[in-house]
C-alpha positions as CSV (number, residue, x, y, z in Angstrom):
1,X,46.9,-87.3,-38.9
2,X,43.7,-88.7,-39.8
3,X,41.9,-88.2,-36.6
4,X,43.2,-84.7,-36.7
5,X,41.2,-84.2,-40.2
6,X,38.3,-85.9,-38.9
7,X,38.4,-83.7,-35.6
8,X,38.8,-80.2,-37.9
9,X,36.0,-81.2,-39.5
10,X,33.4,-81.8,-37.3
11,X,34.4,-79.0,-35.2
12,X,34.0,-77.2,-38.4
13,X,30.4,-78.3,-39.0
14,X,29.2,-77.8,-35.3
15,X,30.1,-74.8,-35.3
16,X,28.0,-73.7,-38.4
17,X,25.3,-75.8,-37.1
18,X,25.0,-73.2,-33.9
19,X,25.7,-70.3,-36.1
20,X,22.6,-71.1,-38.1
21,X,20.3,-71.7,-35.0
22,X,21.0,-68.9,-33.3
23,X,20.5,-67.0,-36.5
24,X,16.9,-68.5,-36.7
25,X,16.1,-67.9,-32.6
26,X,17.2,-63.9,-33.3
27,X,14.7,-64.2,-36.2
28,X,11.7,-65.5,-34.4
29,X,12.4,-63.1,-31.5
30,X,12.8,-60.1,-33.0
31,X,9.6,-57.4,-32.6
32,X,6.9,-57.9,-35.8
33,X,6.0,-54.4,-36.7
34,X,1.9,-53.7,-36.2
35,X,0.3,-52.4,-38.8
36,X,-0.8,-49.0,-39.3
37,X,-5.0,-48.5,-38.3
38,X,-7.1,-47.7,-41.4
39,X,-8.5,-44.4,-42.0
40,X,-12.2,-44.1,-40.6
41,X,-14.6,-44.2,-43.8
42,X,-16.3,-40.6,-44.8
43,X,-19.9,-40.7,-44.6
44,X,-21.7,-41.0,-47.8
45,X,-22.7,-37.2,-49.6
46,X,-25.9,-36.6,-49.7
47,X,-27.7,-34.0,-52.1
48,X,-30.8,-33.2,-50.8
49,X,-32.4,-31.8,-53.9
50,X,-32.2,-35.0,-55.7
51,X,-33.2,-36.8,-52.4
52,X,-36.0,-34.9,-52.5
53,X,-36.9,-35.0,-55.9
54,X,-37.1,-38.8,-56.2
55,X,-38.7,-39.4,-52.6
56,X,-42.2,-38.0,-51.6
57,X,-43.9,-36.5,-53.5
58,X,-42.4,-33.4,-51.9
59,X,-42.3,-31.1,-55.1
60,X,-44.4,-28.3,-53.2
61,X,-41.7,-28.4,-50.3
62,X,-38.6,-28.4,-52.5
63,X,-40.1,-25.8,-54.4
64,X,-40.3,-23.7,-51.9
65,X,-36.9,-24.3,-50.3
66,X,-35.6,-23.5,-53.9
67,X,-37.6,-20.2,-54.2
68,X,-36.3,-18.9,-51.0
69,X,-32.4,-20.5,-51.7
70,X,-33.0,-22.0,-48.5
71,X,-31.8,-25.4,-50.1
72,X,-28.3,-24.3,-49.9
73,X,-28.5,-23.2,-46.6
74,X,-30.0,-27.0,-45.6
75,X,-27.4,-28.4,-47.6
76,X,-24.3,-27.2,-45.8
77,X,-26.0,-28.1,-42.5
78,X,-25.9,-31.8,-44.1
79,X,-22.6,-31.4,-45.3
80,X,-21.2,-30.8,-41.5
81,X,-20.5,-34.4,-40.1
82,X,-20.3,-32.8,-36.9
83,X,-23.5,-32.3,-36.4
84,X,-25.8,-33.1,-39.2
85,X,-29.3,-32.3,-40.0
86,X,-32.8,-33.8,-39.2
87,X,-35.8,-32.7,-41.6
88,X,-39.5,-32.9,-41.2
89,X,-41.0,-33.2,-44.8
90,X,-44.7,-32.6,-45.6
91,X,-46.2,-34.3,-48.7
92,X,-47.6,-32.1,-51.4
93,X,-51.5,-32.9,-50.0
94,X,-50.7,-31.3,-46.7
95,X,-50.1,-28.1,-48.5
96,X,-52.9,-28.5,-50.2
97,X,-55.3,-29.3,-47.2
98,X,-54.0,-26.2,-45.4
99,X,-56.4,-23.9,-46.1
100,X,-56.0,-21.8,-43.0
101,X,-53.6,-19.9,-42.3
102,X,-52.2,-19.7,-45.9
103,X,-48.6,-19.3,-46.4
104,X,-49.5,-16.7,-49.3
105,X,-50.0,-14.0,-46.6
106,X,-46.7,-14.5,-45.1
107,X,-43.4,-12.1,-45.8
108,X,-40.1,-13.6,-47.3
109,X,-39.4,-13.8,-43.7
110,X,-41.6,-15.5,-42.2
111,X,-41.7,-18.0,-45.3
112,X,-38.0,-18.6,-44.6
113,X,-38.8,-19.3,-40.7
114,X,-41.5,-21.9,-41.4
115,X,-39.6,-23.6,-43.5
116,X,-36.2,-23.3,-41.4
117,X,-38.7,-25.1,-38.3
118,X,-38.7,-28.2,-40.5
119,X,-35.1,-29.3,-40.0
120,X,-32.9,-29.7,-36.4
121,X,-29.5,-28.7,-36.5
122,X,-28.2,-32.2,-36.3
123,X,-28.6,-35.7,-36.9
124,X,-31.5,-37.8,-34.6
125,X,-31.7,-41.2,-35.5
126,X,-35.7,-43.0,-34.5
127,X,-34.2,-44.4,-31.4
128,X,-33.2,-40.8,-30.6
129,X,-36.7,-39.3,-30.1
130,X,-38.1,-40.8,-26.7
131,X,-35.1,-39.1,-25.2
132,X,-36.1,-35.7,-27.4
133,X,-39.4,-36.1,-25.9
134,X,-38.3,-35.9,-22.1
135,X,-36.2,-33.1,-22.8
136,X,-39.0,-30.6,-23.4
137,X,-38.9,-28.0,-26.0
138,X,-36.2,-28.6,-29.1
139,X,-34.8,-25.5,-31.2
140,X,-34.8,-25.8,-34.8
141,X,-32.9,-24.6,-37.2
142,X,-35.1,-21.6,-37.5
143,X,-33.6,-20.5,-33.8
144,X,-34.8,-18.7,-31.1
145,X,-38.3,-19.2,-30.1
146,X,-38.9,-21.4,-33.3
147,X,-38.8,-24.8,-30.9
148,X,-40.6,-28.5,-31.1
149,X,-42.3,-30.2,-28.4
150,X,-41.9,-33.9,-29.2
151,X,-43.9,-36.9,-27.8
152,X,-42.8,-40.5,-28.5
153,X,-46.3,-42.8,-27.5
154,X,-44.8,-46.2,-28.3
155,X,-43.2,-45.4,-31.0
156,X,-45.1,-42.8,-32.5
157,X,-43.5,-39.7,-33.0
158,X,-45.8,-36.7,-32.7
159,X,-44.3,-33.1,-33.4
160,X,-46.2,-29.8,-31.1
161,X,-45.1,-27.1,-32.8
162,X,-47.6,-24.6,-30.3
163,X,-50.3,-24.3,-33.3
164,X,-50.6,-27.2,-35.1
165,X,-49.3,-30.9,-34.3
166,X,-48.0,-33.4,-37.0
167,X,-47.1,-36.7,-37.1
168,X,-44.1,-38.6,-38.3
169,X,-45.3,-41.2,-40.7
170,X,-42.1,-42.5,-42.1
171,X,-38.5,-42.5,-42.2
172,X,-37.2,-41.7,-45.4
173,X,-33.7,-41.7,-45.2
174,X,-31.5,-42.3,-42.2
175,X,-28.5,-42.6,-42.9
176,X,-25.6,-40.0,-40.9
177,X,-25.2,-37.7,-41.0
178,X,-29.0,-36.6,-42.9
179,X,-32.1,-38.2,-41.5
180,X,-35.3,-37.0,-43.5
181,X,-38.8,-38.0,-42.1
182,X,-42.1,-37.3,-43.7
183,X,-44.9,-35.5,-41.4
184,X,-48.3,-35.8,-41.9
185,X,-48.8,-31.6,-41.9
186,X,-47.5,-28.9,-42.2
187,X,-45.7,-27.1,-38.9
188,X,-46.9,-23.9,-38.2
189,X,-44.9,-22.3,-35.8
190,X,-46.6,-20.3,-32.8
191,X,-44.0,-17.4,-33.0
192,X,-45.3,-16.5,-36.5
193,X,-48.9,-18.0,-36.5
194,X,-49.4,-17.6,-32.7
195,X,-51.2,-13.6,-34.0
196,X,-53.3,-15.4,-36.6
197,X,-51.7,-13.7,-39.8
198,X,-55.1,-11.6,-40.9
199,X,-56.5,-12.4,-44.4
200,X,-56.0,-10.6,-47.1
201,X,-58.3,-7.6,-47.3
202,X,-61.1,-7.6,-49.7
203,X,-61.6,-5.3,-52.5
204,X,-63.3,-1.9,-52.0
205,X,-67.5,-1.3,-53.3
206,X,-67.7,0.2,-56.5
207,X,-68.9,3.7,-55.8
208,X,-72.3,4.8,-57.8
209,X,-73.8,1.4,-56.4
210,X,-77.2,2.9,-54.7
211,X,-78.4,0.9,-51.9
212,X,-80.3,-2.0,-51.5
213,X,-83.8,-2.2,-50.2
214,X,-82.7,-3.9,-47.3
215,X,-80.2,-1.2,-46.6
216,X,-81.6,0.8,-43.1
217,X,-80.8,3.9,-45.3
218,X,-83.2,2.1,-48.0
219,X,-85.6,1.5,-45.7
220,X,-85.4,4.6,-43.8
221,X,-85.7,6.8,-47.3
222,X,-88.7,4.1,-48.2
223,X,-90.8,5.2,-44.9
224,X,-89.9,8.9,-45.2
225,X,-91.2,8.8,-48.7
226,X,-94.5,7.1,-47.7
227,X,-94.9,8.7,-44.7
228,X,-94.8,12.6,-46.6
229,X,-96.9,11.9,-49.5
230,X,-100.1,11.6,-47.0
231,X,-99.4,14.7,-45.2
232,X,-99.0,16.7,-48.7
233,X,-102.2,15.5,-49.9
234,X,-104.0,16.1,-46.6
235,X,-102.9,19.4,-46.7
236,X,-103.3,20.5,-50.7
237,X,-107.7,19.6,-49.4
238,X,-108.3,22.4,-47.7
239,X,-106.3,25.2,-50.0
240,X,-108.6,23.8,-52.6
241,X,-111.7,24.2,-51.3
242,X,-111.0,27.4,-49.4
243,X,-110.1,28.7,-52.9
244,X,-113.3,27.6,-54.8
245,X,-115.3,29.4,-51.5
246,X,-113.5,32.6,-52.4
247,X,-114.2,32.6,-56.1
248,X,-118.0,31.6,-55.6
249,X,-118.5,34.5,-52.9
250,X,-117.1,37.2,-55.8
251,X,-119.4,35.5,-58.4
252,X,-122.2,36.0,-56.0
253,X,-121.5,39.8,-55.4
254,X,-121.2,40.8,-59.4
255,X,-124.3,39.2,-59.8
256,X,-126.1,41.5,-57.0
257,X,-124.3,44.5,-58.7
258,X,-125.9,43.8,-61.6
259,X,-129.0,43.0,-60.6
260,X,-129.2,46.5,-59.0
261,X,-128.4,48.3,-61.6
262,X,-131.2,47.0,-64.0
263,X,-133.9,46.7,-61.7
């Protein structure tokens, strides 16, 4: 009876025993779930105007992109992850060493183009431009025939835009999908600057100004006038004394008729 209880029991116990480890072994095969990949981050916003505004100084450039709303049209091009934007910024002394050709002669336009030829429609990064410079001529964001011939000489960048050429001096922000470099001048495209825009035309002569004595038609009255004041003297001799020949003669004949008369 007593081995009976003592067999019960241990059968009892192995047999929770194996329950237990083959409870753990299902456990420590079964599949661990992997875990989800995170989200790719969203590159950083970037508002140009205040870029622009704390960088530089580029106050004559912003202005400009400001007057012509051309700032909004720059900014969705950096809002476009896709693609990006690349800008060529001019500090406020190149605008004022360009002397000629003056943007004040330009249309709306043509202001609009120029400053559309500073930016390429997506993001190039410094290591990007020895390959820009082998593949010849780049378009801009001003389109068609508004391109850039780039030259990377050991790492300095030099920008051909067909009528002036520029360098890049610095890198002032490069970070995707905006890069923003400063240039040493202002690009001048050929396309617009190509015809030498002609000045501005000077005022008309005040009418009533006589001549100058250097004038031909100065001159020309001067020798006319000298040159008829001897011939009207020369000629006023000989009236004259004809004349006083005529008077004496008549003198001479009423003093005969009288002379006849009395004597």
């Amino acid at each position: 009876m007593e081995f009976s209880m003592i067999f019960m029991i241990s059968f009892s116990v192995l047999i929770l025993c194996s329950s237990l480890a083959y409870g753990q072994v299902a456990m420590s095969t079964s599949p661990t779930p992997s875990p989800s990949p995170a989200p790719a981050p969203t590159p950083a916003y970037t508002n140009l105007k205040d870029l622009l505004s704390v960088a530089g100084p580029y106050h004559k450039f912003l202005d400009y992109l400001e007057s012509t709303k051309l700032i909004d049209t720059f900014q969705i091009q950096a809002n476009n992850t896709v693609e990006g934007i690349t800008i060529f910024v001019p500090k406020d002394n190149a605008f004022k060493a360009l002397k000629k050709p003056s943007l004040s002669n330009l249309t709306d336009d043509q202001l609009k183009s120029v400053l559309l030829f500073h930016a390429l429609p997506r993001y190039y990064a410094l290591a990007d431009f020895n390959d820009l410079s082998e593949r010849g001529p780049i378009s801009t964001l001003a389109g068609g025939q508004y391109t850039l011939q780039f030259n990377d000489d050991s790492g300095t960048v030099r920008l051909d835009s067909g009528w002036s050429k520029a360098k890049v001096t610095s890198a002032v922000h490069t970070s995707k999908p905006v890069a923003v470099y400063q240039v040493d001048k202002v690009l001048l495209p050929e396309a617009i600057f190509g015809t030498d825009i002609p000045p501005t035309p000077a005022p008309a002569p005040a009418l009533g100004i006589s001549p100058s004595a250097d004038t031909p038609s100065a001159a020309k009255s001067e020798e006319t006038g000298s040159s008829s004041k001897p011939s009207s003297s020369g000629s006023s001799s000989p009236r004259i004394m004809m004349n006083s020949g005529i008077w004496t003669q008549l003198v001479l004949a009423f003093l005969g008729g009288w002379l006849v008369l009395f004597f």
